[in-house]
BAVOTOR-158472 format. One record per residue (C-alpha): residue number from 0; residue in three letters; x, y, z. Coordinates in nm, 2 decimals, padded with zeros to 4 digits. Example, Ala and Ser with C-alpha at 12.3 -4.5 7.8 and 13.67 -1.06 7.14 Angstrom:
% residues 2
 seq type     c1     c2     c3
   0  ALA  01.23 -00.45  00.78
   1  SER  01.37 -00.11  00.71
***
This chain:
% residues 299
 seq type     c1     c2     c3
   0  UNK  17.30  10.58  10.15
   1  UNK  17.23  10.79  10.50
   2  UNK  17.60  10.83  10.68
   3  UNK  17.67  10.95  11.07
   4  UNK  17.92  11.21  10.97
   5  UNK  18.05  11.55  11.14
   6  UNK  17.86  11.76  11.03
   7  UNK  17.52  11.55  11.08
   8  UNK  17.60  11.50  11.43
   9  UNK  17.65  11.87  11.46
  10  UNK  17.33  11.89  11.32
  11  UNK  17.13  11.62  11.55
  12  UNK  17.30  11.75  11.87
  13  UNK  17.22  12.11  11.81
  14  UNK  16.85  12.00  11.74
  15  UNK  16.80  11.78  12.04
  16  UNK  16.99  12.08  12.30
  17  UNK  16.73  12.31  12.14
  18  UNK  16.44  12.07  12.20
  19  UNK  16.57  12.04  12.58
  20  UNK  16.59  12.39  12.62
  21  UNK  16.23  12.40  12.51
  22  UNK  16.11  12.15  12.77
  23  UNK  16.27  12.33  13.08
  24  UNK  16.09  12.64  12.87
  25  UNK  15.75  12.48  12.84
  26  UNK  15.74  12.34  13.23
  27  UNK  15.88  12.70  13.35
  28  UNK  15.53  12.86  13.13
  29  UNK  15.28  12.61  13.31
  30  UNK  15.00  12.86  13.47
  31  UNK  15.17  13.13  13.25
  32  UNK  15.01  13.07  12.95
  33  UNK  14.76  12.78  12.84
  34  UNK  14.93  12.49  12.65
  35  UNK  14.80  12.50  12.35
  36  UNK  14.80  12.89  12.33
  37  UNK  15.17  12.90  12.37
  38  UNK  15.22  12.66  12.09
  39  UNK  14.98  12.89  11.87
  40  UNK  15.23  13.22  12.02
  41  UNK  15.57  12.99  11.95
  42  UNK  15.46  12.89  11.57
  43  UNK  15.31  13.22  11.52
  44  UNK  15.61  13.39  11.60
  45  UNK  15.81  13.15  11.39
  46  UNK  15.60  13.16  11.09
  47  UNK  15.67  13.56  11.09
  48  UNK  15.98  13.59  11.11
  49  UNK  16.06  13.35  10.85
  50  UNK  15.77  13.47  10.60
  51  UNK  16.06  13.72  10.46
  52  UNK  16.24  13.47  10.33
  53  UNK  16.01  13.13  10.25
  54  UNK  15.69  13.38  10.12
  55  UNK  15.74  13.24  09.78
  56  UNK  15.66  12.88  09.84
  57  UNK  15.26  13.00  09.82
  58  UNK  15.30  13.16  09.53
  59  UNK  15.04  12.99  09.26
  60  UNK  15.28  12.80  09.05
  61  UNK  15.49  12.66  09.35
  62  UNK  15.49  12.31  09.40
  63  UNK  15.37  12.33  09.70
  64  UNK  15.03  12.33  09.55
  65  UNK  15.12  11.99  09.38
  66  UNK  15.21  11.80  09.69
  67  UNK  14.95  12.01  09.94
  68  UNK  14.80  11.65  10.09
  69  UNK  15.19  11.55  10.19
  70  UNK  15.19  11.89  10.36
  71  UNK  14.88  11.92  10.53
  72  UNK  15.00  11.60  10.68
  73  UNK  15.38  11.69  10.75
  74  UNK  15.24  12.03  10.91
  75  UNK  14.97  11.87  11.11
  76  UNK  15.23  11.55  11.24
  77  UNK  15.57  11.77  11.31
  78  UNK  15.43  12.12  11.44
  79  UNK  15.10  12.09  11.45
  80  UNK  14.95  11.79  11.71
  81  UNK  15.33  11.70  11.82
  82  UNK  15.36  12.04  11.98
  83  UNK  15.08  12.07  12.11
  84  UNK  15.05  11.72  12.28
  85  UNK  15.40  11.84  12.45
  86  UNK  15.27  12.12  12.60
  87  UNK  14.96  11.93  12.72
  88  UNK  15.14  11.66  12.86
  89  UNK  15.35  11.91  13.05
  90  UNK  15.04  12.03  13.21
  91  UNK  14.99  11.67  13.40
  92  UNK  15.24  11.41  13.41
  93  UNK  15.60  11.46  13.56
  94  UNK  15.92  11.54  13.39
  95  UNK  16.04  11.20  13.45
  96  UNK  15.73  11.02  13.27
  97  UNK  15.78  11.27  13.01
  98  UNK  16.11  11.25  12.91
  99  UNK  16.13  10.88  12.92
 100  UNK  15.82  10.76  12.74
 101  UNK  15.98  11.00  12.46
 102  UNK  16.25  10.79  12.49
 103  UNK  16.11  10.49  12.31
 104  UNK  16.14  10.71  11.99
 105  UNK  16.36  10.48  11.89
 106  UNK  16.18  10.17  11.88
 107  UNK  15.86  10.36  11.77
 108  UNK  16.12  10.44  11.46
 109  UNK  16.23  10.13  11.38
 110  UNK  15.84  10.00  11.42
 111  UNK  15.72  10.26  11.18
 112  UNK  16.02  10.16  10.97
 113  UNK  15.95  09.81  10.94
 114  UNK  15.56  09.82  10.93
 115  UNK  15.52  10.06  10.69
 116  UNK  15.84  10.16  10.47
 117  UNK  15.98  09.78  10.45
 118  UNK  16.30  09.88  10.61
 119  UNK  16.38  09.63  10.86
 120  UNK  16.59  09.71  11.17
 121  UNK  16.91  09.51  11.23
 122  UNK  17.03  09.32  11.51
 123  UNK  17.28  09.56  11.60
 124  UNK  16.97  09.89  11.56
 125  UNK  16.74  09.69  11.82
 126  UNK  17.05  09.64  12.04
 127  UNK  17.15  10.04  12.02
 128  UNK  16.81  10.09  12.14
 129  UNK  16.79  09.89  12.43
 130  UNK  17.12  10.00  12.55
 131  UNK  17.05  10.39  12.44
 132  UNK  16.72  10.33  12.64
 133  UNK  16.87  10.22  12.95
 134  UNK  17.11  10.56  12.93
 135  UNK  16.82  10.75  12.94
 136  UNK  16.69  10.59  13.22
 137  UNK  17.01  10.64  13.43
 138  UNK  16.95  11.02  13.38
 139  UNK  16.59  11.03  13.45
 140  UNK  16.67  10.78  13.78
 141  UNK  16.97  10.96  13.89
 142  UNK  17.17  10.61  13.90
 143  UNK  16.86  10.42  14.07
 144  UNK  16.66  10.24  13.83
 145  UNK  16.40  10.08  14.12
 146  UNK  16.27  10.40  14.17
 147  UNK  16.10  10.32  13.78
 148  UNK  15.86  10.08  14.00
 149  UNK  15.65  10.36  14.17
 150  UNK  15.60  10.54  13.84
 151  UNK  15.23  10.61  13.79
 152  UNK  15.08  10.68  13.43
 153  UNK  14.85  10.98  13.42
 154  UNK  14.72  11.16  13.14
 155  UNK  15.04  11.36  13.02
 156  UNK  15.20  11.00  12.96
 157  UNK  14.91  10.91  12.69
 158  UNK  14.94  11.20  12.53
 159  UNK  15.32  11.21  12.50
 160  UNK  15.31  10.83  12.40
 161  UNK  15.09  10.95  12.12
 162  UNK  15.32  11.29  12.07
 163  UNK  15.65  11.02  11.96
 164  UNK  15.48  10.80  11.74
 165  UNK  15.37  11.11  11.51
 166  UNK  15.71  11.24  11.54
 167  UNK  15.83  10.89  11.42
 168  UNK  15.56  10.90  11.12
 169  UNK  15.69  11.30  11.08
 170  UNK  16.08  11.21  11.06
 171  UNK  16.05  10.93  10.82
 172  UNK  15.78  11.15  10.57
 173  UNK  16.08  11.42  10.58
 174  UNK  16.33  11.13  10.48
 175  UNK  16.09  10.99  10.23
 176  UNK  15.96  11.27  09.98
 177  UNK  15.83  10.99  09.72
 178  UNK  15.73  11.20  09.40
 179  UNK  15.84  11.55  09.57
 180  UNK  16.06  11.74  09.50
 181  UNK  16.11  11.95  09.83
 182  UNK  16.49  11.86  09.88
 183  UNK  16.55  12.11  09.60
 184  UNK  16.32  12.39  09.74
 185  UNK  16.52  12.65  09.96
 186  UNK  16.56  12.58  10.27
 187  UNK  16.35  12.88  10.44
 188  UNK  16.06  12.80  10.19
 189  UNK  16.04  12.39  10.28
 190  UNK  16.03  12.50  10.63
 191  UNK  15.83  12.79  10.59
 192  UNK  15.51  12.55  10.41
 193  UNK  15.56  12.35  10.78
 194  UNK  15.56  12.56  10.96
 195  UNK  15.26  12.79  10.79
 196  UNK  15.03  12.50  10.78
 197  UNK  15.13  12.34  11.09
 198  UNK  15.01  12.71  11.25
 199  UNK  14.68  12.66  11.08
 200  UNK  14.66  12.30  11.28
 201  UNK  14.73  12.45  11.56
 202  UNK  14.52  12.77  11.56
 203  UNK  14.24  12.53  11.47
 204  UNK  14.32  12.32  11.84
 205  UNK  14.38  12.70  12.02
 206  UNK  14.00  12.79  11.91
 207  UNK  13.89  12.47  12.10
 208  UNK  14.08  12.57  12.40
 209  UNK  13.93  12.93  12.37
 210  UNK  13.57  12.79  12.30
 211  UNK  13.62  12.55  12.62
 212  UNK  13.68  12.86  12.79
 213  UNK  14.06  12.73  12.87
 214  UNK  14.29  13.00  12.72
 215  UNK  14.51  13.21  12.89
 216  UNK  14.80  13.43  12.92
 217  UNK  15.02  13.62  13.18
 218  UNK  15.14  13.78  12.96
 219  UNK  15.52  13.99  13.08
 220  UNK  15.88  14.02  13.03
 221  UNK  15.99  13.71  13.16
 222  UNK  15.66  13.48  12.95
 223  UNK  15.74  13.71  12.60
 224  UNK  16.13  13.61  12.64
 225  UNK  16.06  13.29  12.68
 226  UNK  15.83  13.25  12.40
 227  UNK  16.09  13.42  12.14
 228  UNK  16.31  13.14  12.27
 229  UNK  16.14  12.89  12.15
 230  UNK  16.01  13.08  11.86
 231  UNK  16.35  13.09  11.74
 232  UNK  16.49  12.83  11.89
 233  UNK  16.35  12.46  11.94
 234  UNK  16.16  12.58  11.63
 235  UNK  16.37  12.75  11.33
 236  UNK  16.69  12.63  11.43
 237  UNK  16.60  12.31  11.56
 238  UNK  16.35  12.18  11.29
 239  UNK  16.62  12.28  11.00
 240  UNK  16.87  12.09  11.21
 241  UNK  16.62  11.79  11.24
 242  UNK  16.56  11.76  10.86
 243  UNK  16.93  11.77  10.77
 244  UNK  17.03  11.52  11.00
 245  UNK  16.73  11.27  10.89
 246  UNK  16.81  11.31  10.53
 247  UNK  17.20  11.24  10.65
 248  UNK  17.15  10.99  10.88
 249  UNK  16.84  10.84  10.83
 250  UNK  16.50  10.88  11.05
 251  UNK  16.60  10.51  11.25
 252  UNK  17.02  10.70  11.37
 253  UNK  16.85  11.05  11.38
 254  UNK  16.59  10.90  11.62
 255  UNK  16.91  10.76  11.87
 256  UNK  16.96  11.14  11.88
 257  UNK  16.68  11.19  12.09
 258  UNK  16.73  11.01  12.39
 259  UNK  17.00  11.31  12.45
 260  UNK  16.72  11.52  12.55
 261  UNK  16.66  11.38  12.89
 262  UNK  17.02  11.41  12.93
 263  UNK  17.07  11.78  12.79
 264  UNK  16.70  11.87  13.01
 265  UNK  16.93  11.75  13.30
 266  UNK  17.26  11.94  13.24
 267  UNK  17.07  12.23  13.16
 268  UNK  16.87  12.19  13.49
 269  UNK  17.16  12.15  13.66
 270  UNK  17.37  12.43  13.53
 271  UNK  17.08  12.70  13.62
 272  UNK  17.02  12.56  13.98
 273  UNK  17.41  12.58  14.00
 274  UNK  17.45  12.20  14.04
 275  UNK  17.77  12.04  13.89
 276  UNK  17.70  11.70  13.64
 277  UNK  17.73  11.38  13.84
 278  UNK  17.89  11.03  13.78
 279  UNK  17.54  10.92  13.63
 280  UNK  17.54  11.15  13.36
 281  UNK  17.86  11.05  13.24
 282  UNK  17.77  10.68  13.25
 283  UNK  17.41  10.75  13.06
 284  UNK  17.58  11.00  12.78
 285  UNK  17.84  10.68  12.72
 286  UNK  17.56  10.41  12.70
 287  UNK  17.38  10.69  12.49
 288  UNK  17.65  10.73  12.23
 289  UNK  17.69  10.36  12.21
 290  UNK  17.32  10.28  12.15
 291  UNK  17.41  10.56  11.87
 292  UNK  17.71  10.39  11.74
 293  UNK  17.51  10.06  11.76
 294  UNK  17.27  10.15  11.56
 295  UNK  17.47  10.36  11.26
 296  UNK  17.70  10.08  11.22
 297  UNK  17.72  09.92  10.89
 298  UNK  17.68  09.51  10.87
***
């Protein structure tokens, strides 16, 4: 039975600071370097650094090889396409559209949860995500929710639409192995046949962009820095945060998680333009945690 304890938290909040770090990372490399060329260079980088210590997962016994449909599927939902779509979305819609149609990664979860695992979502888990909703869009408003009326939808909010609901699919695979037996494997090698296979996805997408004629890359201190970041970062650290605090929590809780991204995006914003956090980021980080609470509580 999936529990919200310490040490998952730890997990899920280290994860979702990670993943706002990589979208002030991602907006700061617009007309740097080409979307889906940057997510080639970030899972590139990755997939090197931890070849040292996951290369025996393609060994020709591994079991890898027995379950290589569930991971051509795992690589191309969690780094391949949602990645990608990220960084393409970055490209046209705002930060606001962005970080608030992720947002509805709760409800996408407990959709997906419902329609096609037969786990039902409770009163109080449809409750936590209306409140945990309406935290996030306090941040993203700065306190004034009319200002959600003159939202337009442009491309970038399609494709990040699109972007959650295979991160929902990805996070319950990773809590529902079936006949695998990957929660045994080490740690470096389950991430490391991810990771390798989501680069082949997204090498695959990068030669379109190069055959379109749309690659590109400035390519200098500041752009390589960044790019180790999230390397390292919103990739390693975050993913093997992720997957322990699904498989503790559960993929519905662990989604809850999420909507601290807008927030941490903010703080982080704020701390680098030198701007103190305000009233409204108090009040959306409470409603936040009690969507959380909501939703982990046991009937």
């Amino acid at each position: 039975m999936p529990q919200l304890n310490l040490p998952t938290v730890c997990y899920l909040l280290l994860a979702t600071a990670l993943w706002a770090g990589n979208a002030i990372a991602g907006r700061a490399l617009v007309g740097s370097i080409s979307p889906v060329t940057l997510s080639a260079a970030r899972w590139g980088l990755a997939a090197l650094m931890l070849l040292p210590l996951g290369w025996r997962i393609f060994k020709p016994g591994s079991a890898l090889w027995q379950n290589k449909r569930r991971f051509l599927l795992l690589g191309l939902l969690g780094v391949g396409s949602y990645n990608v779509l990220l960084y393409l979305a970055l490209q046209t819609s705002t930060a606001i559209n962005v970080t608030l149609i992720g947002a509805s990664m709760p409800i996408w979860m407990l959709f997906i949860g419902a329609a096609f695992y037969g786990v039902k979502p409770s009163l109080l888990q449809m409750i936590g995500a209306a409140v945990s909703l309406v935290g996030v869009m306090v941040v993203l408003t700065r306190g004034e929710l009319a200002s959600l009326l003159t939202m337009q939808v442009v491309m970038g909010d399609l494709l990040i639409m699109l972007a959650t609901i295979l991160w929902a699919f990805y996070s319950w695979m990773i809590s529902r192995p079936g006949q695998s037996n990957e929660k045994q494997w080490p740690w470096a090698e389950f991430l490391m046949a991810q990771v390798m296979i989501g680069l082949l996805w997204t090498l695959m997408f990068d030669g379109l962009e190069i055959a379109t004629g749309n690659a590109f890359i400035d390519l200098n201190y500041w752009t390589g820095a960044l790019i180790v970041f999230v390397a390292i970062g919103p990739s390693l650290i975050a993913y093997r945060c992720w997957g322990l605090g699904v498989n503790g929590a559960g993929p519905t809780v662990a989604a809850f998680f999420a909507n601290l991204i807008p927030l941490f995006t903010a703080l982080l914003s704020a701390a680098i333009l030198g701007d103190p956090p305000q009233f409204f980021h108090g009040l959306a980080f409470t409603l936040i945690v009690i969507g959380i609470l909501a939703s982990s509580t046991r009937r």
